[in-house]
C-alpha positions, 0 to 999 in steps of 0.5 A, a space after each residue: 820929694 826923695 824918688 823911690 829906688 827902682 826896686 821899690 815897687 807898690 804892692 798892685 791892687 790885687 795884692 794889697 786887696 789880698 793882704 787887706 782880706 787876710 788883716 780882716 781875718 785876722 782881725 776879727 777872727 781873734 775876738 771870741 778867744 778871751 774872756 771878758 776881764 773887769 773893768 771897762 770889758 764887764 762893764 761895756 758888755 753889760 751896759 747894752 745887755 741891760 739895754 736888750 733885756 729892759 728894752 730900755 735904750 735911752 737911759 743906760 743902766 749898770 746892774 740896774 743902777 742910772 749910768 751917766 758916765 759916757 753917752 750912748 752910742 757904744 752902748 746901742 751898737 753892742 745892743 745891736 750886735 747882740 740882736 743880731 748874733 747873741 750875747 758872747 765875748 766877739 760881740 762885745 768887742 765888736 765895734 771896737 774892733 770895727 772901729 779900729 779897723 776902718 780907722 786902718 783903712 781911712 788913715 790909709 786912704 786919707 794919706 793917699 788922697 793927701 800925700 800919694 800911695 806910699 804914704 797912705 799904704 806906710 800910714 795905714 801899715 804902721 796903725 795896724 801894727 802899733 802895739 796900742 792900736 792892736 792892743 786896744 782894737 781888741 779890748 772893749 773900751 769906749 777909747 777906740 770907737 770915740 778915737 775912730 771918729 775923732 780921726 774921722 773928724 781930722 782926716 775929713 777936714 784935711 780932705 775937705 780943705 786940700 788945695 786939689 779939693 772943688 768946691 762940692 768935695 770941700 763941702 761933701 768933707 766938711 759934712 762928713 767932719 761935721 757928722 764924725 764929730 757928733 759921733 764923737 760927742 755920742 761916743 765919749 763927750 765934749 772931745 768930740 768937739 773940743 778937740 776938732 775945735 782947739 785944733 782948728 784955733 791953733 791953726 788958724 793962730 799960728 799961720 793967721 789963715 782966717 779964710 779958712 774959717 770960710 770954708 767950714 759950712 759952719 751953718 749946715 754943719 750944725 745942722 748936721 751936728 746936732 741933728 746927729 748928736 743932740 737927739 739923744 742928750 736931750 731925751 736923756 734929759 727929759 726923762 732923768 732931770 739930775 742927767 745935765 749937772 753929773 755928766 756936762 759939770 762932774 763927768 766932763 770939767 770936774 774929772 779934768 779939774 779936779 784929783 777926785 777921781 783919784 786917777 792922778 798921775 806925773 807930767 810925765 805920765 803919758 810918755 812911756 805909753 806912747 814909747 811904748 805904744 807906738 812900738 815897732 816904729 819907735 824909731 820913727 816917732 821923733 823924726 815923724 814929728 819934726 819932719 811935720 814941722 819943717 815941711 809944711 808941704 811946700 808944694 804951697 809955695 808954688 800954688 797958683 790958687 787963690 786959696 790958701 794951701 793947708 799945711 796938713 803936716 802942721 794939723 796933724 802936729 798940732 792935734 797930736 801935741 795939743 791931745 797929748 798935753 791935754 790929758 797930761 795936764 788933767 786930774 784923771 789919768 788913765 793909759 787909754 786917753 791918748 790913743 786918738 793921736 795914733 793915726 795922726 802919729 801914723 800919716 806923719 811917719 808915713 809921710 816921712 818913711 815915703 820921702 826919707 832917702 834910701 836907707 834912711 830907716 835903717 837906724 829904725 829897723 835896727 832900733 826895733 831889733 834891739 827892743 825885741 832882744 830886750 823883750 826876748 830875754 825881758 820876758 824869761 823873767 815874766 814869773 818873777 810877777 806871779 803873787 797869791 792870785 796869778 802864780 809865778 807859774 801862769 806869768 811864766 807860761 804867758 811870758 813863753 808865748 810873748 816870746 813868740 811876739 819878740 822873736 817875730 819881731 826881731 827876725 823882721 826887723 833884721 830882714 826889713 834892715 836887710 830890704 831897707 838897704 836894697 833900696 826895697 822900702 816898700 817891702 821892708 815896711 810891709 814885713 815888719 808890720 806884716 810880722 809884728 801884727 801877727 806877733 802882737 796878735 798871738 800876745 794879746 791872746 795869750 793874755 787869756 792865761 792870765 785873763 782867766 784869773 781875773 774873769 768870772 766866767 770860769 766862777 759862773 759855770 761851776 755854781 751854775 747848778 745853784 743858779 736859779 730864776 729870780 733867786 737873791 744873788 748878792 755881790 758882798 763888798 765888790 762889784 765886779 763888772 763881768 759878774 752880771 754879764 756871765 750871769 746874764 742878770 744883776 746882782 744886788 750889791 751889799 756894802 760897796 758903792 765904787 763907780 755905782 755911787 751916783 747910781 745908788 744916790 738915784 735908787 738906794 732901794 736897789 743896794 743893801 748899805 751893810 753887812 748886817 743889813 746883808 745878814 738880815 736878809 739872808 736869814 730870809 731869803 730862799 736860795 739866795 747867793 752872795 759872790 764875794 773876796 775871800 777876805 770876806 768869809 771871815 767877817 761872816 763867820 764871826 756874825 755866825 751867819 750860815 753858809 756853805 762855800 760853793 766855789 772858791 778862787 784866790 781871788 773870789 768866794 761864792 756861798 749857799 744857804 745850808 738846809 735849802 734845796 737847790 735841786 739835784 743838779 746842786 746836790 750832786 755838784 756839793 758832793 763833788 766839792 772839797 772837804 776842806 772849804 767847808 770844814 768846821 771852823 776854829 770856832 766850833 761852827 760848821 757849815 755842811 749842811 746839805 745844800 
């Protein structure tokens, strides 16, 4: 192994306590400051509120509908999260960003245990700066919490199985890996195991290390498993017999198998995603990975154990290889699906970054230079994205304070090049991931700009004065996911099926299948609703039926019931609208009558 230069010194435990306290903050701090944005935010904040206002929290319903696509585990820890502190936007993102978090610290901690300090404080500096890992550890998706504990199912068995490891150690690690994967299976499905377990295979294929099979504690670790993972599927199914053929055949083999979905997407689908999720430390992905081929510790040569040393380099090549095509070969593409190999991609560099010889990252801080002159002036041209929903004016405007994220990134990437010279690698590592963190972090947030337009929260405070308890609410032609969470109810769903087919096949009682159907309840209906695109006004117009526009976006129309008394909260907010909205139409037909 390369020795560190003389001036490159570990930060002391103080320092690194402090620079943990200050990532925390940050961290955490963040999550309140944007909207909920459709689909998977909507949809994973009202999953567990319908869980909370129900009370039922074995079968996991979306705007009332049975929702089998993903288990249950995110579900109960949002619910949770609300119990504890209230409905809002952080407590959304709550596990997400918790997850991610101790992912940090756990990839940290594996490469220490594994390889020594400087890697696992590199490894842990560079998933905290990746673009992806900061990106998605603040979206509400179930793709970090099921990636935090498959990463704990990885780093657990290579701790597990490490020479230096005793036999209680290896046992105690092989539980815990048991015990991640469970949680993995509660978190997203069967890749909480099949990924562990074709890692494991291909292993033991390539380097024909059978006896490692011996030190898997195969019988207690089922025990485990399933005392942590079965409970739940198997309630489910008690109560909901249709639950084993849509979420084991539809959700986890047909989605993969077949284009139904429709989610397609090329071979190459997934490789600009890591290009460019891996950022900063692009320049360090494909010699991470070939340093993980070559050197398969070769502290194994020299072990006088009876064991058989694990070549963890060679795990960790193999689950992100594995993972990566995986996806690439399925059916159903979505850009989220390959964020479980980024803290196995970040303790290999981390192990590379730790034994490359003085001024060997170089290149790599220069190369990030490089991508952050790009972006600076890329960026300048963000309103050349601006259409009828987002104006040019808005893409601008966040284009202004992604510039801050490049400029960061371009003076620490100079200033790392400039440490990385002086033979002070620690510190040159530490300011990039230091700079890009906080520059990452300042674009995510900015992202409420363009969020904004996207959200309903802004739609639902300006009718709120026509909101009344247990009125009709109609969603016309749409569903959107952070609709009924804003609402803080559900919403009846009128000639639109989407994600809520299986749902609606269950109860159709819940759904009104057409826009007549739609206009006949309508007529009857006392201080009714109806949420729907723009597009649809016209269609009603043409059937005559009666209504007054109470907000309109370019995205969304909200409508009333003429002639109906919504209170005096509404009749002073109609006075304030514009004219135009509801003005006589070409048709002769006039809707503004009194709300």
């Amino acid at each position: 192994m390369t020795s560190p230069s003389p001036q490159d010194h570990l930060p002391s435990r103080g320092v690194l306590l402090a620079l943990a306290v200050v990532l925390a903050a940050l961290w955490f701090g963040v999550l309140g400051l944007r909207d909920l944005v459709p689909t998977d935010e909507g949809r994973y904040a009202e999953i567990p509120r319908e869980m909370v206002a129900s009370g039922e929290w074995v079968t996991p319903r979306l705007d009332g509908f049975k929702y089998f696509e993903k288990p249950a585990l995110q579900y109960w820890a949002t619910a949770a999260a609300y119990e504890l502190f209230g409905l809002g936007e952080w407590q959304a993102r709550l596990w997400t960003a918790l997850t991610g978090f101790l992912t940090i610290l756990f990839t940290g901690f594996a490469g220490r245990v594994l390889y020594g300090p400087r890697t696992g404080l590199y490894a842990a500096a560079i998933l905290a700066s990746s673009l992806y890992w900061v990106g998605l550890g603040h979206i509400n998706t179930l793709d970090m919490g099921v990636s935090a504990f498959l990463a704990g199912s990885l780093f657990a068995f290579l701790l597990a199985q490490r020479q230096a490891a005793t036999k209680a150690q290896t046992r105690g690690w092989m539980w815990a890996c048991w015990a991640m994967m469970a949680l993995a299976m509660l978190s997203k499905g069967l890749i909480g195991v099949a990924f562990p377990g074709s890692t494991l295979v291909l292993y033991t294929l390539i380097t024909r290390d059978w006896g490692l099979w011996k030190r898997l504690h195969i019988a207690s670790g089922l025990l485990i498993f399933l005392a942590i993972a079965a409970p739940w599927y198997v309630w489910v199914q008690i109560r909901n017999p249709e639950f084993f053929d849509y979420f084991f055949v539809y959700q986890q083999f047909t989605r993969f198998l077949t284009p139904e979905l429709q989610r397609p997407g090329p071979w190459y689908y997934f490789i600009p995603i890591l290009l460019l999720g891996i950022v900063p430390w692009l320049g360090g992905l494909l010699p991470g990975l070939w340093h993980a081929y070559k050197q398969p510790m070769a502290e194994r040569a020299a072990a006088s154990s009876a064991r058989a040393a694990l070549r963890p380099n060679w795990v960790l090549l193999i689950w992100s290889v594995f993972i990566f095509l995986f996806f690439s070969a399925s059916h159903s593409k979505l850009p989220s699906y390959i964020l479980p190999i980024f803290p196995a991609l970040a303790l290999m560099m981390g192990e590379r970054f730790a034994r490359a010889p003085r001024g060997a990252l170089r290149w790599q801080f220069v190369l990030n230079a490089a991508i952050s002159l790009a972006a600076i002036v890329g960026f300048t041209q963000l309103w050349r994205a601006g259409n009828a929903i987002t104006p040019a004016a808005l893409y601008q405007q966040y284009g202004w304070w992604l510039e801050i994220t490049a400029v960061l990134g371009l003076i620490c990437s100079l200033l790392a090049w400039r440490l990385e010279g002086a033979g002070r690698r620690t510190a040159a590592v530490l300011v990039l991931a230091g700079g890009m963190f906080v520059g990452l972090t300042v674009g995510t947030q900015a992202f409420q700009i363009l969020g904004r337009t996207a959200s309903t929260k802004d739609v639902v405070a300006a009718i709120r004065p026509w909101l009344h308890a247990g009125q009709p609410f109609y969603a016309v032609g749409t569903y959107d996911q952070t609709l009924p969470f804003y609402l803080r109810r559900t919403v009846t769903v009128v000639a639109y099926e989407g994600e809520l087919h299986f749902g609606i096949t269950q109860q159709p009682q819940l759904w009104v299948p057409s826009v007549a159907d739609f206009a006949k309840r309508w007529e009857q209906d006392r201080l009714p609703l109806a949420f729907m695109p723009v597009g649809e006004l016209a269609a009603l117009r043409a059937m005559g039926l009666p209504f007054r526009i109470i907000d309109l976006t370019p995205r969304y129309a909200v409508i009333a019931k003429p002639g109906q008394n919504y209170g005096p909260a509404a009749q002073a907010a109609a006075a304030r609208l514009p004219a135009a909205w509801n003005a006589p139409t070409a048709g002769g037909t006039n809707h503004q009558d009194k709300p």
